[in-house]
C-alpha angles and dihedrals in degrees: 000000000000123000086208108110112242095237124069139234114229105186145321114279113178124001112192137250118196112224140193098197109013085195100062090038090052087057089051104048085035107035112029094029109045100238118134126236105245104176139004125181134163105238112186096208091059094058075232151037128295104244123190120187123182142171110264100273104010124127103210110064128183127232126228102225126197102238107234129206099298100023119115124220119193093064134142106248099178102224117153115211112204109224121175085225122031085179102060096042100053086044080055108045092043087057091059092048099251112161105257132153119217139304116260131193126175124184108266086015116107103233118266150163143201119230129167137222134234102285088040098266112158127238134163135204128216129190 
């Protein structure tokens, strides 16, 4: 007997992403970094809507999640953004004051950098 459920997984569609002011959280992945807003819907249970934010064209989104009591924000969330130039957007983004560390760039690595949100959640972008 196998312990495999007999249904498969095909893919990974939202990872979430705790939040203090969704609000505020929806201007920075939207408007400083470029995703789209794909849904928002008042949930009850949530104290809150479900927000999902994506990059134009992706098909995993993340979802901008009200942090209940317990729930810690400032987290690493170890998602990884594609961007054509790592260079020119951390040059950009530091020049609007986001918060970003620096570029790295390691020989057989494509460059990258870290950067956080609003409520200190970590990201990072890749070229």
């Amino acid at each position: 007997m196998s312990d495999q459920v007999s249904v498969a997984i095909t893919g990974i569609r939202t990872v979430g992403v705790p939040v203090t002011d969704q609000d505020r959280a929806v201007a920075f992945y939207v408007d400083v970094l470029g995703l789209e807003k794909r849904l928002d819907a008042p949930v009850e249970q949530l104290s809150g809507r479900w927000i999902e934010v994506a990059p134009p064209g992706a098909a995993t989104t993340i979802a901008l999640v009200p942090a209940g009591p317990g729930t810690a924000v400032g987290v690493e969330t170890g998602i990884r953004l594609a961007v054509a130039d790592a260079a020119s957007l951390h040059k950009e983004l530091t020049e609007r004051g986001t918060d970003v560390g620096e570029l790295l760039r390691w020989e057989g690595v494509p460059p990258m950098f870290a950067l956080r949100d609003p409520d200190g959640n970590g990201l990072e972008i890749v070229e």
